[in-house]
N, C-alpha and C positions, 0 to 999 in steps of 0.2 A: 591383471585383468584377463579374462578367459577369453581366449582365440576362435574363430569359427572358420571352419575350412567351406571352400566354395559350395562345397555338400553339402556341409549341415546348415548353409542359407539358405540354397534350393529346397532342402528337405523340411523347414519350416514354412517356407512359403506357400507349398503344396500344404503343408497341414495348418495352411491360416496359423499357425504359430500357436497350435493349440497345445505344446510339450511346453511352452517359455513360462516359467515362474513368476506367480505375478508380484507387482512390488510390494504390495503389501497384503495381509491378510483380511479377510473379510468376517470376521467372528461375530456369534452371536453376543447379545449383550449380558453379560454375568448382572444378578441380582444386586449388587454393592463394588462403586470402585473407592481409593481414596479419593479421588477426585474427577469430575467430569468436566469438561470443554465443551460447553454449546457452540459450536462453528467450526467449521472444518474448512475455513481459507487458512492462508498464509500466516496469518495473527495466532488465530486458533493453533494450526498445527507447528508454529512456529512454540507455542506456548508450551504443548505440550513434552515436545522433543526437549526443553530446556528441563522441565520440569523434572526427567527422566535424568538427563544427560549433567544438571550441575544439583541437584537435587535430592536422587535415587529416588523419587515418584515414581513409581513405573505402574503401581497397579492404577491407571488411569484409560478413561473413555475419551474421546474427543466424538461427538454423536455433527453429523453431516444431513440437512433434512434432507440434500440432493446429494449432487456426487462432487468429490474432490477436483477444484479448479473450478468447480461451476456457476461458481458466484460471483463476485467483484472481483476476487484474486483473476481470474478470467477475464475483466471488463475495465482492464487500467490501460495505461502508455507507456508501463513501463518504467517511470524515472524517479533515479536514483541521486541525490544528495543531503547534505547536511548545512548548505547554507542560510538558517534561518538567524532573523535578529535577536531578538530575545534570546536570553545566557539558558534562562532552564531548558528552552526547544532545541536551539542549536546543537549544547550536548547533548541531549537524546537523542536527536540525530545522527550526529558526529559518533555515537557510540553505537550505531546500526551500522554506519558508514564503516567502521572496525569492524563489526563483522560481518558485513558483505565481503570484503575483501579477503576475505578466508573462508568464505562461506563454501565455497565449493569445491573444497582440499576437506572441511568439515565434516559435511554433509557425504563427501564423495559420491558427489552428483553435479553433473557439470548446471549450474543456472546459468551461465553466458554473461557472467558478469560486465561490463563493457566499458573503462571508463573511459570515456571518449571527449567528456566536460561539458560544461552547460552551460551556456550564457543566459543571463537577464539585460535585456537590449533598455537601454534608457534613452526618451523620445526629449525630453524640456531638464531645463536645468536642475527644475525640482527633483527630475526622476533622476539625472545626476549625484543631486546633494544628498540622498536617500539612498543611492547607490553606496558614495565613498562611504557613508554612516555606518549602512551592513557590514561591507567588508574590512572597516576598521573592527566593529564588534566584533566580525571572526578571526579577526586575526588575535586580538585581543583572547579568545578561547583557544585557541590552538589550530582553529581551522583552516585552510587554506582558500585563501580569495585571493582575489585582483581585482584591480581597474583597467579596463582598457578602452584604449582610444576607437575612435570610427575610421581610422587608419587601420588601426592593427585588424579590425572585425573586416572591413575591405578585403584584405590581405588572407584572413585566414577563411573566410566564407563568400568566395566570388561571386554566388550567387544571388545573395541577397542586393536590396536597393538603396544603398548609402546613398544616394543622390538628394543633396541639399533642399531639391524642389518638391522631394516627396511629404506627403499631407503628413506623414511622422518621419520628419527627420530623425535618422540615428545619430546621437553624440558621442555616447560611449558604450559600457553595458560594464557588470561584474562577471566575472568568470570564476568559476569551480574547475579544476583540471580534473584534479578525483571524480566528479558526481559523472554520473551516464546513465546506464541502461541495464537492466537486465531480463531474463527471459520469465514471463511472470507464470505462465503455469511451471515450468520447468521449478522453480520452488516452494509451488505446492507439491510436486509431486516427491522433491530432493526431501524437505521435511517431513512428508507422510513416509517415505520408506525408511528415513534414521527414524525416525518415531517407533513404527513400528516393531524394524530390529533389535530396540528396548524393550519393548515389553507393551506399548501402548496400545490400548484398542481402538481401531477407526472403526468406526460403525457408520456404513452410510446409508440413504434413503428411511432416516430417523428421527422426525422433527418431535421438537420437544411442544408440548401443548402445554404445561402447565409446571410452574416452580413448585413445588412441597417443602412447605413449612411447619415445626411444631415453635409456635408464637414467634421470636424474635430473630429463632436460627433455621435455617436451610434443611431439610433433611431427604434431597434428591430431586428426580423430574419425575414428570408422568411424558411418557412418546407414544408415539404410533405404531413403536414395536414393546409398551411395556411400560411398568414402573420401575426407575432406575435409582435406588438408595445411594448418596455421597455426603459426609458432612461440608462437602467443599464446590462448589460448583461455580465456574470462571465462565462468564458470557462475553464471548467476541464475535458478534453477529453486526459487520457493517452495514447503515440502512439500515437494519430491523430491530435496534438495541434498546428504543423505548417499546415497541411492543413485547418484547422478553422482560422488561423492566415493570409490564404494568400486571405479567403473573404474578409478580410478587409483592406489588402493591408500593413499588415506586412510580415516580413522575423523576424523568431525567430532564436537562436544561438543553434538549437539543432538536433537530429541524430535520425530517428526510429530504433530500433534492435528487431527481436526476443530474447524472454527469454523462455528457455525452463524447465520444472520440469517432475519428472516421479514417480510413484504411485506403487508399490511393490501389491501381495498380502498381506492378512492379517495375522499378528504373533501373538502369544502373547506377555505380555508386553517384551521389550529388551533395550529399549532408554524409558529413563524419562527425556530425557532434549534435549538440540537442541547444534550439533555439528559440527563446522564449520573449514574451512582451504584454507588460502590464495594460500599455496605452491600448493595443488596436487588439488585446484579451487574446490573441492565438499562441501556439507553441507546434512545435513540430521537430520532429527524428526520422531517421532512415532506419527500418531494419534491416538483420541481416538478410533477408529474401527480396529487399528492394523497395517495398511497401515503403511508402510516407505514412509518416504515423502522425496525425493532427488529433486536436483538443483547445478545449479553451474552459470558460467557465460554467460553473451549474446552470441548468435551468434556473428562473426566479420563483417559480411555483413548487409548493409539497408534495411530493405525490412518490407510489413505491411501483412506479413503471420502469421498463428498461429500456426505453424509447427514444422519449424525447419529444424536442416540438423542431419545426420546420427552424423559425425563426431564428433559433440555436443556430443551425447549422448550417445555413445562409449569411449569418455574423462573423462566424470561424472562418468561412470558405474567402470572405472577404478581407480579414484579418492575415488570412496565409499569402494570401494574390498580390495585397500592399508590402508585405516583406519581401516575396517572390512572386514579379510577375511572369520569371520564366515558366512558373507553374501554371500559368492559369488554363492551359489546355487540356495536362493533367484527369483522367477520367477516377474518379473514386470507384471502390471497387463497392464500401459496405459501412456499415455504419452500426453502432450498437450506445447502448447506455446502461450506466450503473446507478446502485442505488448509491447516495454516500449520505450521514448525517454529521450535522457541523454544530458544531459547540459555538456560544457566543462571542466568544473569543479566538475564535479559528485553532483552537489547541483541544487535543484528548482527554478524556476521561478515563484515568487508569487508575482504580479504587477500588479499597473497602468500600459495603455498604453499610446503613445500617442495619440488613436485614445478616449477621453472624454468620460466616461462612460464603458467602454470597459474594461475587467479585464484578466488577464488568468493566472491560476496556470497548471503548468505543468514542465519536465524537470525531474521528481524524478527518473527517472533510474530504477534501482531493489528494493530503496528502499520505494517506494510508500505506501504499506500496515500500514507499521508500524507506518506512518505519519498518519493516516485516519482520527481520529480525530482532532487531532491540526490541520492538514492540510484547515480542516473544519471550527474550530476554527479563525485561524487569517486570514481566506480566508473571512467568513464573515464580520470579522470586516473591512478589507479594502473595502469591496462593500459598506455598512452601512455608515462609514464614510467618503468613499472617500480618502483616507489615510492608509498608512499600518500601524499596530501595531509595536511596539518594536521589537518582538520576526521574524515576516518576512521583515521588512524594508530593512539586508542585503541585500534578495534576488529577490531582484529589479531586473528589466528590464536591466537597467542602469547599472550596474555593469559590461556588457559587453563592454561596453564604458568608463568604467571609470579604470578600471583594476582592481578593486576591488573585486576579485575573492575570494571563498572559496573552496578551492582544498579540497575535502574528497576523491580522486581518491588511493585508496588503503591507505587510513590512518587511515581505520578500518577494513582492513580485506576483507572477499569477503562484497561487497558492498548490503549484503540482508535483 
């Protein structure tokens, strides 16, 4: 790693840092790649960096209609795990969780991976017997759970309100040691610069208007900077995946919603882990700058806002106060929302279409983030190949027609 003497920090910060290299390059868009990337988050440039790196894809586009990080990869909480019910979600998960964990030795680019563990707080017996049930099923894949008591959570989270008289009593909860946090633009920007360093083009401020097709197969986009020829074009646009879907004359099985999170000022430390609750719908983390990081569930309306509604965030703020009311004084600093769309089955769409060539992952709901990698992962291989890997072949197109569903719709808890 290259050294900078007290000089040459001074000496850049007088020139606003107009000498420093930037991470990645900004090129215009060539005539024909082997393949393009509609979206330029985390999924998208996670896609393509695989695509290059386990693959040899390099002549490839990944086309950004805004700028890198400015989308949902931008507008999450952050959290990172693998504990889902379901065998085919789990290991997709579980196999993102793998490479998180070396993502930033990978990449060589620090994400701030963090695992610090996650609880799923369970309020009634039911939320109990639905607890041991998951982390039986994970254990049964290889993942790591637990159960634990409302002693042991006393003990390792003082702040919270074990106390028997509260409207949701805590019983117990599951715990993940592995799952946490990471820093969520810091791996959009860790993937756009390995991407890059391969050979990939990011092209930002480049919305695609229209899929081109000669009958059945794919033969590029039309953008705003041009016509772009590919016989290969992979769409990972979170939020916006049925409208990409209706250039080309599909209808996909899925719902836009706002997801809203809200940002505390900054405390000292108070939370070292990340704590979560189906019943009163909140969750909540510390960053490393102090911030409280809260969220809960979508809005219940469709709509492609970054807002939100009051009502939301009146719900959360009540939801966080019943688990902590040493919080309730706590002043928020901001507030923001993402677009996310959610499959009927709370599980992604990672497919062929029928339209040859044409690929789209989308559909991950709230749980998007913590997918980034794998996401990335087995999204390349199906473009590369033409075929899905093992690990997404569930989560086909097809499965909506076939019935072959994977319900994760509260079978972990709040779905984040």
């Amino acid at each position: 790693m290259k050294k900078y003497s007290a000089f040459s920090l001074v000496r850049n910060a007088i020139s606003h840092n107009r000498r420093w290299r930037e991470a990645w390059r900004s090129p215009e868009p060539r005539p024909e790649y082997d393949a393009i990337i509609v979206g330029g988050g985390g999924h998208g440039l996670a896609t393509a960096y695989y695509l290059a790196k386990e693959h040899g894809v390099r002549n490839v586009a990944v086309l950004e209609k805004g700028w890198i990080g400015g989308g949902n990869t931008g507008r999450n909480t952050t959290i990172v795990r693998s504990n889902y019910l379901w065998t085919e979600a789990s290991l997709l998960y579980e196999h993102s969780m793998k490479l998180w964990e070396g993502l930033s030795q990978d990449l060589n680019y620090n994400v701030m991976f963090s695992q610090r563990g996650v609880y799923n707080l369970g309020h009634t017996l039911q939320d109990m017997r639905d607890i041991e049930r998951r982390v039986n099923a994970n254990r049964l894949n290889g993942i790591d759970a637990e159960v634990v008591s409302a002693e042991q959570i006393r003990k390792d989270i003082p702040f919270i309100n074990t106390s028997p008289d509260a409207r949701y009593p805590i019983l117990g909860a599951s715990l993940q040691r592995r799952a946490g946090v990471a820093r969520h633009d810091a791996v959009a920007w860790g993937f756009a610069r390995a991407a890059d360093k391969l050979g990939v083009d990011i092209i930002e401020q480049c919305e695609v208007t229209a899929i081109n097709r000669d009958g059945g197969t794919v033969t590029g986009v039309e953008t705003t900077r041009g016509t772009i020829r590919s016989p290969k074009v992979g769409v990972v646009v979170a939020g916006n995946a049925s409208v990409l879907a209706a250039m080309a004359g599909l209808r996909l099985p899925i719902e836009s919603h706002p997801l809203q999170a809200l940002v505390s000022e900054p405390l000292k430390p108070v939370i070292d882990t990340v704590i979560m609750s189906n019943a009163v719908h909140g969750y909540i983390s510390q960053s490393d700058k102090g911030e409280l990081v809260i969220g809960a569930g979508i809005d219940a309306y469709n709509g492609y806002g970054q807002r939100g509604s009051f009502p939301t965030i009146e719900h959360t703020m009540q939801a966080i106060i019943e688990l902590f009311p040493v919080l309730s004084r706590v002043r928020m600093l901001r507030q923001w929302g993402g677009i996310v769309d959610v499959c009927p089955d709370a599980c992604p769409i990672i497919s062929k279409t029928p339209v040859g060539g044409l690929y789209f992952n989308c559909g991950w709901g709230t749980g998007g983030f913590k997918a980034t990698p794998g996401s990335g992962w087995v999204f390349a291989h199906t473009i590369a190949q033409d075929r899905p890997h093992e690990l997404n072949a569930p989560f086909d197109l097809e499965r909506f027609t076939t019935g072959a569903l994977i319900d994760e719709h509260g079978a972990a808890a709040v779905a984040h």
